[in-house]
C-alpha atoms as one frame of an Amber mdcrd trajectory, in Angstrom:
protein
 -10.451   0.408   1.951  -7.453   0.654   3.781  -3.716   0.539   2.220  -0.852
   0.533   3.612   1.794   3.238   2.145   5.005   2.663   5.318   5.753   1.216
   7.914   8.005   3.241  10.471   9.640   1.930  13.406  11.467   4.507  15.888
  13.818   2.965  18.501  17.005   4.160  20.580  20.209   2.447  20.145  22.794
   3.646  22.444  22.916   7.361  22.143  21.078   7.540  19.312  17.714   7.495
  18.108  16.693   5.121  14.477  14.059   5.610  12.317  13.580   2.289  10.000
  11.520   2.947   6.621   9.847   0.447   4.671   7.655   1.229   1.320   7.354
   0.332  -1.700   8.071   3.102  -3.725  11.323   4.175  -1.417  12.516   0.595
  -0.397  14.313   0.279   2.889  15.684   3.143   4.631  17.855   4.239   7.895
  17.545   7.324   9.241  20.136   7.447  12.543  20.601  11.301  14.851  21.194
  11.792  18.702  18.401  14.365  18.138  15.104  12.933  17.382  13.710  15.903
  16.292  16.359  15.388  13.688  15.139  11.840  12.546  11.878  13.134  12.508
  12.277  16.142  10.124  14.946  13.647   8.008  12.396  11.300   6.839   9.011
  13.136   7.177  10.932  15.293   4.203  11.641  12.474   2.879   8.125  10.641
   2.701   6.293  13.825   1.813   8.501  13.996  -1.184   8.213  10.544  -2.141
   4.415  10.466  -1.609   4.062  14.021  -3.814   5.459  11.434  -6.430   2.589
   9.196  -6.017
């Protein structure tokens, strides 16, 4: 059976890129860098740690 833990939605605004976090443990979340490789690390970090909580 399949459950959903996230959902994660990446777009580019202007000059930056935002990653939008929904889950039910963390809630809603904005994550907002020119760098993407710098919204990626921000909330993979923050997901691992939430789902090592689990």
């Amino acid at each position: 059976m399949e459950e959903v833990l996230c959902s994660i939605e990446i777009i580019k605004e202007n000059n930056d890129f935002v990653a939008k976090i929904q889950s039910d443990l963390g809630g809603n979340r904005e994550y907002r860098s020119q760098l993407f490789e710098d919204v990626l690390e921000q909330f993979v970090l923050d997901l691992q740690e939430e789902f090592e909580s689990m």
